[in-house]
N, C-alpha and C positions, 0 to 999 in steps of 0.2 A: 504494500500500500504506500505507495506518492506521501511525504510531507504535504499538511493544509488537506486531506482527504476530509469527507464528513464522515463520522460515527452514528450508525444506524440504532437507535435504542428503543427496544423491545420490552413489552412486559404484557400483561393478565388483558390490555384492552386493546395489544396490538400495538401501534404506532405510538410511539412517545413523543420521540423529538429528535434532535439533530444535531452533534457538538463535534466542535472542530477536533483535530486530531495531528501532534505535533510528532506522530512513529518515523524513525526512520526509515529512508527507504530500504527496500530489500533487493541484494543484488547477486545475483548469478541466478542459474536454477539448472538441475542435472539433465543430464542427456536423455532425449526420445528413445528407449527401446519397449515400443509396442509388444513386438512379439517376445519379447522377455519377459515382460508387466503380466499378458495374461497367459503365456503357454506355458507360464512355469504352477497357474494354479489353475488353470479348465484342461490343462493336458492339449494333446495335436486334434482333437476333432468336435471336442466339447466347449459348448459354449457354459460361462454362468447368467442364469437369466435370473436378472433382479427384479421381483414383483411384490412390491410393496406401496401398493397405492391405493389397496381397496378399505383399508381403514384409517379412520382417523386413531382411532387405540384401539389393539391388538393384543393380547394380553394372556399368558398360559394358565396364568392364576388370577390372582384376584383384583377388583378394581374398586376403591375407597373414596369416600368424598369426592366422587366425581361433580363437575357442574356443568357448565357449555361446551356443548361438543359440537361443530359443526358436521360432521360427518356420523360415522358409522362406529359403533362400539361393539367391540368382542372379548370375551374375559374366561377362560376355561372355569375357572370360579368362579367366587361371589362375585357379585355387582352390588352396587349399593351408591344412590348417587339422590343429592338433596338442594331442591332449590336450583333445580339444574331444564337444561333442554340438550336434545340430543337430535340432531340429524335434518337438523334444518334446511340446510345447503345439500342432500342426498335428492340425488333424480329420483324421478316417480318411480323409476325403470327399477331402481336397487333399494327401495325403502322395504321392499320384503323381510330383508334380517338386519333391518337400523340396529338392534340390538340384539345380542346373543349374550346369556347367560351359562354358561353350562353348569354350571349349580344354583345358589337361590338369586332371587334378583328385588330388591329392595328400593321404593323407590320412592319418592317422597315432595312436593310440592315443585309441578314441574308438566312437560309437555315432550312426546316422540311422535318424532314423524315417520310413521312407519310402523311396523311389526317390532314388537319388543319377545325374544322367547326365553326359556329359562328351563333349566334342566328340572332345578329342584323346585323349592315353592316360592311363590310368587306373592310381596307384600306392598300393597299399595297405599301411600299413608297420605293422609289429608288430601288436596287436589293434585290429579294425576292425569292429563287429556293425552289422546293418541290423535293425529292429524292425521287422514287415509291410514287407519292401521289396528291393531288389537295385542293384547298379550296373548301370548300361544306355548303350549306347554311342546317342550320339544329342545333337541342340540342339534341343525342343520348343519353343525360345523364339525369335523373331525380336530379338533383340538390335539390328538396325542400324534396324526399324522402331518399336522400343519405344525407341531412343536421341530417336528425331525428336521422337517427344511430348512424351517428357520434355523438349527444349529448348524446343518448343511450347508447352507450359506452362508453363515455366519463364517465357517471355518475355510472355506474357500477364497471368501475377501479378507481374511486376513492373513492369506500366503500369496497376494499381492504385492511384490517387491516395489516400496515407495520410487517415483517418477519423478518427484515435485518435492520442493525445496518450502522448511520449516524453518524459521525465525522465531525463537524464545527472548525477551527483551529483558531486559532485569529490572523495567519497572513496569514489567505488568503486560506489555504487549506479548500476542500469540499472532506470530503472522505467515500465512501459508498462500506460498505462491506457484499455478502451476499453469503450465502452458503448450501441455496436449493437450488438443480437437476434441479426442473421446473421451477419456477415462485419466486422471490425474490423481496421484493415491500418493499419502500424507501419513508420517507415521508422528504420533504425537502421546509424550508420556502422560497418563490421570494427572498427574501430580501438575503438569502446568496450567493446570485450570485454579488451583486452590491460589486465592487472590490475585487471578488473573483482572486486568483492566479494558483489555479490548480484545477481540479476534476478529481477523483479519484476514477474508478470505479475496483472492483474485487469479480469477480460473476464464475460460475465455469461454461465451454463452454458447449452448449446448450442449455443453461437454460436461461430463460428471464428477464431482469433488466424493472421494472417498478417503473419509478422517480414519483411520483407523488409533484409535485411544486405547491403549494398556493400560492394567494394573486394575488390583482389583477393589478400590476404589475411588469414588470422583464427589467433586463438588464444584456444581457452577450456582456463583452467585452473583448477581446484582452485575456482570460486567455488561460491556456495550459491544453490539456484533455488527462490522461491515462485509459488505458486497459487494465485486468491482468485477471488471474485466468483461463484463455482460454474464456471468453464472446471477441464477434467480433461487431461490428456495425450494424448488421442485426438483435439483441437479444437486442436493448437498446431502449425501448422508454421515451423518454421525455414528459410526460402528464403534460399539463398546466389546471389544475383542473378548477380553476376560474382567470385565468390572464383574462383580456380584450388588456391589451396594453403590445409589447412586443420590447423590443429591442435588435437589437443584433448588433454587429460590430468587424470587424477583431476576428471572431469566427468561429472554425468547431465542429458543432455539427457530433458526428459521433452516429447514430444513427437516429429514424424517431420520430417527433415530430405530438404530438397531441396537439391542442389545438382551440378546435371549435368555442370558442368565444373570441380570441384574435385577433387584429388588428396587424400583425408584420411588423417592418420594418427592413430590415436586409440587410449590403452595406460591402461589402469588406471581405466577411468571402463565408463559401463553408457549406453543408450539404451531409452530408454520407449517405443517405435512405432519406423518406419521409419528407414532410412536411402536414401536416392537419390541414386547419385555416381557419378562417375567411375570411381577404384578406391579402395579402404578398404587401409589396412597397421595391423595392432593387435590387440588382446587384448580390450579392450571386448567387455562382455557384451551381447546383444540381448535385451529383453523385451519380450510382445508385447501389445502396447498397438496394435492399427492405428486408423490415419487414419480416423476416418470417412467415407466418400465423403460429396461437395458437387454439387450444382450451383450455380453462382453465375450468378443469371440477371439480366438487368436489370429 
């Protein structure tokens, strides 16, 4: 990121505000080898196909103090969501499973557009309206085969040999810069998020940012996130390789988060596209922003 850039800052209602940004620049960035990047993790014939755009939270286990979601909610567990709406921004076409429970689903002054289902029992407390929809007892979803891809893919993107060049600042900036067409892969330790100040991503548009973040835990709180180069929010995944525990507060991820075997907790901040986890506990609003689906072929 350019000295004099604007800092994009996110949180719970979306759009904040705009503050200037004195980072230095970042200079060099490693060599193009495409067919290094993906034929050393899809192998000579195999592509990995990235498909994570059909929910807005995705979830193996359980999902807590949920509230706005714009999209589609799925939780192999409980569900339990208060003062909340769900699936507002969902076509008519896919309001069928707006929500999947696959155990109980709890749900409490609020509104789904759509079909809400639930494995186990279904508790509806004070005002509860469905827009085109019903609660349906049922798990349309195979949760313990949709768990397996996920770590399938999970373990594939991160035998991705980083492409793209990472800038840790010592006071607080995270700057990643990369400038392959398709797929630019970013290897970044947990630990630079814990009082980090800005991140700073600049990827050239259409092409897809893949963070890949170690360790097995994280916390993002309260920093500021830019986007340059023409990448948007739909092209950024945040892959939690091996976090187990994650935390986030007064943070907008703009982009869709992978991380299959993390427990997150996330209160006061908003998400731009996906989440893919474990289980979510938090207030965090979802916007729907999805993934664009990839192939990543050699």
């Amino acid at each position: 990121m350019h000295s004099g850039a604007k800092v994009l800052l996110l949180a719970a209602t979306g759009l904040l505000s705009w503050a200037g940004c004195g980072a230095a620049d970042v200079e060099g960035v490693g060599p193009r080898f495409r067919e290094s990047l993906l034929g050393a993790a899809a192998g000579p014939s195999e592509c990995i196909e990235v498909r994570l755009g059909e929910y807005n939270v995705f979830l193996l286990e359980d999902y807590t103090f949920g509230t706005d979601v714009e999209g589609r909610v799925a939780a192999g567990g409980n569900i339990a969501m208060n003062h909340f709406s769900v699936g507002r921004k969902v076509p008519e076409s896919l309001q069928a499973q707006s929500v999947v429970a696959g155990g109980d689903l709890l749900l409490s002054n609020g509104a789904v557009w759509g079909n809400a289902w639930h494995g186990g029992l279904y508790t509806p407390r004070s005002s509860v309206t469905f827009a085109g929809g019903t609660a349906l007892q049922g798990t349309p979803i195979d949760f313990t085969a949709r768990s397996a891809e996920l770590r399938g893919l999970s373990v594939r993107l991160a035998a991705l040999p980083a492409n793209a060049t990472v800038a840790i600042e010592p006071w607080g900036g995270i700057q990643l810069l990369g400038t392959e067409p398709d797929v630019n892969v970013f290897e970044v330790p947990a630990s630079a998020f814990h009082g980090a100040k800005v991140l700073a991503i600049d990827a050239p548009a259409g092409s897809l940012a893949v963070i890949n973040i170690r360790g097995s835990s994280a916390t993002f709180r309260g920093f500021g996130l830019s986007l340059s180069g023409g990448i948007d929010s739909r092209d950024v995944l945040y892959h939690f390789v091996d976090t187990w525990l994650l935390d986030a507060e007064g943070y907008g991820f703009a982009g869709t988060v992978l991380a299959p075997r993390a427990h997150i907790t996330f209160f006061q901040g908003s998400f731009h596209g996906g989440i893919y986890a474990r289980s979510l506990t938090g207030n965090a609003s979802g916007h729907l922003h999805a993934l664009r689906d990839r192939d990543l072929c050699p």
